[in-house]
N, C-alpha and C positions, 0 to 999 in steps of 0.2 A: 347513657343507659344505666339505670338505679339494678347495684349489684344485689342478688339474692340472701334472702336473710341468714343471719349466722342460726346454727345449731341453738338453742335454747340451753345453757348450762345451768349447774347449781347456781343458785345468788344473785339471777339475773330477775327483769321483770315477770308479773303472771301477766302479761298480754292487756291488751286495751284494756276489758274489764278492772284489771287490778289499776291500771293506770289512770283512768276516769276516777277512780274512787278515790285516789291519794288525792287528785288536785281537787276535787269536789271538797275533802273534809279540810284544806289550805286557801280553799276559792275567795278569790278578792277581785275587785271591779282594777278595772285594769291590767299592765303587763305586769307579771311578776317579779321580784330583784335578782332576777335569774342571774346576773353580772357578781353579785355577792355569793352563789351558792359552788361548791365545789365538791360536788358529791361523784363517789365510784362509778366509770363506766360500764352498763349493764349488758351492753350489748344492741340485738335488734331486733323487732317486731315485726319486722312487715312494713317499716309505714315509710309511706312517697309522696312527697307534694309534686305532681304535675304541672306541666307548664301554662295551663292552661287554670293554674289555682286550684284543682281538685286535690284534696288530701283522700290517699287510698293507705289502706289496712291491708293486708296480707289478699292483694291484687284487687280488692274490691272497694268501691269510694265510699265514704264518709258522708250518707248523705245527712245528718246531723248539723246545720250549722250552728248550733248554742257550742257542741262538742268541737267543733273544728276551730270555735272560735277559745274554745278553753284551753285546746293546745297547742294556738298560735301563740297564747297571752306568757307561753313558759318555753316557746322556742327559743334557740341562741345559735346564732355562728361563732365559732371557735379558733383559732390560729391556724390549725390545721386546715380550714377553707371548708371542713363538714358541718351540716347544725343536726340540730339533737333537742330530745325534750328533757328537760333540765328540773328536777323537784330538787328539795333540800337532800334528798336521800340515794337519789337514781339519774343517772344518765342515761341516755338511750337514742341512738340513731337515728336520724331520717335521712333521706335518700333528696332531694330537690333537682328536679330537673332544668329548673334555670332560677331563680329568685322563687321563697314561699308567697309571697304576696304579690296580687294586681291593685293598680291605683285606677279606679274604676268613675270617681266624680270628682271636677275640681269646680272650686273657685276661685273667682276672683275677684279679689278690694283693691280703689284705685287701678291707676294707667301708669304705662311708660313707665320710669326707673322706680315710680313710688310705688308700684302694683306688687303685692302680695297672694300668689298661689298656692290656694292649699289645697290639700287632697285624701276621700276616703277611702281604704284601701275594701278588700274585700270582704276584709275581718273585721270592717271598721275602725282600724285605727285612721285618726284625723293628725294629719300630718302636714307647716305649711314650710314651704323651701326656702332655707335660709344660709349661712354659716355652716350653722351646727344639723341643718338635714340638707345638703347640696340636692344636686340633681347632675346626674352624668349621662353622656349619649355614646351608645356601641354601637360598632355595625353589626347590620343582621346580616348574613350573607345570602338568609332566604326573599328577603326581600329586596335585598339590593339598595336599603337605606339606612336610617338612622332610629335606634331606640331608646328613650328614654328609661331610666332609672333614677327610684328616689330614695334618698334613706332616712327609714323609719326610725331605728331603735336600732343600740348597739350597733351590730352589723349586718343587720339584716337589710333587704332592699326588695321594696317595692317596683314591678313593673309597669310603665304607664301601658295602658291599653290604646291602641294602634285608633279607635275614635277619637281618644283626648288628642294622640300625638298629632293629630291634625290641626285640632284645634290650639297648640301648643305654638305649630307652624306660624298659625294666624298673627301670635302676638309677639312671634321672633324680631328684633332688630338687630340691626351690624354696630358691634361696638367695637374697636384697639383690644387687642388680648397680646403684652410684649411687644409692643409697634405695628400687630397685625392687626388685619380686620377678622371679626370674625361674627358668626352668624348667631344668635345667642337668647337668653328671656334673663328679665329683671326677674329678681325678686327679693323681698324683706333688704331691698338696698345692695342685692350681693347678684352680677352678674354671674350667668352661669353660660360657660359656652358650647352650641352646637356642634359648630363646624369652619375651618376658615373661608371666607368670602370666596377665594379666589379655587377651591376646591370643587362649588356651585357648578353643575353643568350650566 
């Protein structure tokens, strides 16, 4: 549950308005070097990414996607486990209630151990699973199974949406993970594993 906004103090942000405007007059195609910037923390707005990908403002959603997609391109997760929207000048909160982003389309090149998986998120970033962007699987407890996750950028992580994970399912094989079997997907050469075999009702 995404805890209520701090008080507004001197030196903090003027609210979405003033915040739209900085990254408008910085705006560059693609994600910003957020990982380079270490600017004052300002505090908090209002804003919550929902689990269901909706980015909300002071309780009400964003229906703007050019704007949601402008302050995805400058979000970051942090050591501390929170992310925030990050300019060269301001930091500032956001609340996420499970991962900011869905992996909403994938494809896929080549079969078997050669097949490469890649995926759009909701903001668009195209992302394909390797190494250096794994893919990990959590229990859901609401569903009583398994959910994929992928990561995009920094630390941020993308959720597969519960349509791909099926079709996810379709092109799992059992490979050896430390002398076990386990239930898993190729990709870019780098297995990535589900679940052990013998865990399988």
């Amino acid at each position: 549950m995404s805890s209520p906004p701090a008080a507004k103090t001197e030196g903090q942000t003027g609210g979405l308005g003033a915040l739209e405007s900085t990254l408008r007059r910085s705006e560059a195609k693609g994600p910003a070097p957020v990982h380079l910037w270490n600017p004052p923390y300002c505090g908090e707005i209002g804003m919550r990414i929902a689990r269901d990908g909706t980015w909300f403002y002071q309780g009400s959603p964003i229906g703007r996607a050019p704007l949601v997609k402008l302050f995805a391109s400058v979000l970051r997760k942090d050591d501390d486990g929170r992310h925030y929207l990050v300019t060269p000048v301001e930091k500032i909160g956001v609340d996420v209630d499970d991962v900011p982003f869905l992996a909403v389309e994938m494809e896929r090149s080549g079969e078997g151990q050669g097949q490469t998986l890649t995926f759009r998120t909701n903001v668009d970033d195209i992302v394909s699973v390797d190494a250096a962007h794994p893919m990990r699987f959590a229990f859901e407890a609401e569903s009583d199974g398994l959910m994929p996750y992928i990561l995009v950028r920094g630390a941020l992580e993308a959720r597969v949406t519960r349509a791909l994970y099926y079709d996810l399912v379709e092109l799992a094989r059992t490979e050896p993970v430390d002398g076990v079997d386990h239930l898993g997907l190729w990709s870019a050469g780098a297995f990535f594993p589900m679940i052990a075999a013998d865990e399988l009702a």
